[in-house]
Structures are given as C-alpha cells and as structure tokens.
MARLO-445763 format. One record per residue (C-alpha): residue number from 1; x, y, z. Coordinates in Angstrom, 3 decimals. Example, Ala and Ser with C-alpha at 12.3 -4.5 7.8 and 13.67 -1.06 7.14 Angstrom:
BEGIN
  doba         x         y         z
     1    12.300    -4.500     7.800
     2    13.670    -1.060     7.140
***
This chain:
BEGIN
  doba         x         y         z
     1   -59.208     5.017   -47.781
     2   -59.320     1.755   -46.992
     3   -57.542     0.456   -50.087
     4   -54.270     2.975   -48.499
     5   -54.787     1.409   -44.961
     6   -54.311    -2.068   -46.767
     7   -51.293    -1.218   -48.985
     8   -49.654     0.560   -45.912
     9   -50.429    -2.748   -43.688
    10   -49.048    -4.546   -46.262
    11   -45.629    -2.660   -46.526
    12   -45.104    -2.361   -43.126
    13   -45.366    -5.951   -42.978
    14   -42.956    -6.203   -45.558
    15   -40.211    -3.958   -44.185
    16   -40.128    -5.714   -40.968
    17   -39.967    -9.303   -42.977
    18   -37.098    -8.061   -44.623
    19   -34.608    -6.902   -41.579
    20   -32.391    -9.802   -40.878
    21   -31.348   -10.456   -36.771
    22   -28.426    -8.413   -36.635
    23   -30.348    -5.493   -38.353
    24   -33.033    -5.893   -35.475
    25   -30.451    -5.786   -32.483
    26   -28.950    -2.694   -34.211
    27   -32.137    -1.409   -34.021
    28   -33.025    -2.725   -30.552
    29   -29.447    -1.447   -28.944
    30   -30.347     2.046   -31.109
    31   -34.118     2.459   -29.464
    32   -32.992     1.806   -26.164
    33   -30.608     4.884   -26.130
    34   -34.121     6.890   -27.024
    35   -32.069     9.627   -28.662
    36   -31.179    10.125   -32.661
    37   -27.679    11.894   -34.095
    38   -28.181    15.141   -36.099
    39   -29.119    13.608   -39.499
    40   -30.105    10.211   -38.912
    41   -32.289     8.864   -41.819
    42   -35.209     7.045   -40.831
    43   -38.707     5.237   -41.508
    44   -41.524     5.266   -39.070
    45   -42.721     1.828   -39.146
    46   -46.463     2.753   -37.966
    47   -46.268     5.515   -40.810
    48   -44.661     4.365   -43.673
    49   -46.535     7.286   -45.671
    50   -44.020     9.560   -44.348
    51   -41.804     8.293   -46.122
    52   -37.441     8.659   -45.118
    53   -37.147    11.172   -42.518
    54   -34.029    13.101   -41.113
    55   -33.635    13.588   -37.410
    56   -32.284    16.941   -35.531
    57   -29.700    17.190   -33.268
    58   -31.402    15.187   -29.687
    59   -34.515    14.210   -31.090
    60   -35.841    11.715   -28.490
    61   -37.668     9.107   -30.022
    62   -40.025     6.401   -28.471
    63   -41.885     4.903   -31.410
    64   -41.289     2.031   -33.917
    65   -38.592     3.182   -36.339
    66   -35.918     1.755   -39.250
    67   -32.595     3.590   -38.894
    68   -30.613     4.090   -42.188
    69   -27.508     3.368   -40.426
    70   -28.769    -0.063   -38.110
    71   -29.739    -1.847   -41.272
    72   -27.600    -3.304   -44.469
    73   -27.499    -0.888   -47.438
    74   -29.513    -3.756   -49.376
    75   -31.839    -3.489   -46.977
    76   -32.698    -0.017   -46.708
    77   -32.520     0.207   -50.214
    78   -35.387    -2.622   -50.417
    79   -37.053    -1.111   -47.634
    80   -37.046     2.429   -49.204
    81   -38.327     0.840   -52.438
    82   -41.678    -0.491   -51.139
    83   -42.165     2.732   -49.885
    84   -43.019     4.078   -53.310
    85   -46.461     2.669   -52.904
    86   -47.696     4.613   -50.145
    87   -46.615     8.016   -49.813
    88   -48.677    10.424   -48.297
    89   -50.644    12.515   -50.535
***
C-alpha cells in the first residue's frame, strides 16, 4: 500500500512537471468555466489510478484535472504514458 501511494505521488508529480505554461492557462481558463463538453478526455491529478476518463454532457467539475484537449498531443501522450504504473487494481 504504501509502495502505490509512493509511485502515485511520484507520477502525479511528474505529470504536472511536464505541462508547459500555455498548457497550464489552458487548463486554468478550462477550470474556471467548471463545466466539461460531452466527451472530454481527462486525468484526475489527485487520482492518477483512474486512469483517462471521458466526461458527459455538463459534468461540473471542481477538482484538479488534465484535459486532453488543453495540453500538447506530446504531452498527453507523455502524461498518459506514466500512467501505466499506477492503475487501479
């Protein structure tokens, strides 16, 4: 258990390291309309376990999260990477 809390401390640390500044003022402008489209992909950043998630129509969302679409292909596709090491089980 606390091996998994380490590895998924570790990888959030390193999917926030990785977003550049214009990937976190996507991100910013995106949380402060509090509302996803139909379909958005996204990581929670407290639970990278989860894994990629997809959003319904009007989900309202407060928490900490990496939008597919606010961040660089590259980037997702690094971020979605380190997420191999701690999926929920």
């Amino acid at each position: 258990m606390k091996q998994d809390l380490l590895s998924e401390y570790r990888v959030r640390r390193q999917m926030l390291e990785l977003l550049s500044a214009a990937d976190a003022a996507s991100l910013a402008k995106i949380a402060a309309a509090g509302s996803l489209q139909e379909g958005d992909e996204y990581i929670e950043v407290d639970h990278p376990a989860r894994g990629v998630q997809r959003a319904t129509a009007g989900e309202l969302r407060r928490d900490k999260l990496i939008l597919r679409r606010a961040v660089e292909r590259g980037t997702w596709t690094q971020i979605v990477a380190l997420l191999d090491g701690v999926r929920e089980r």
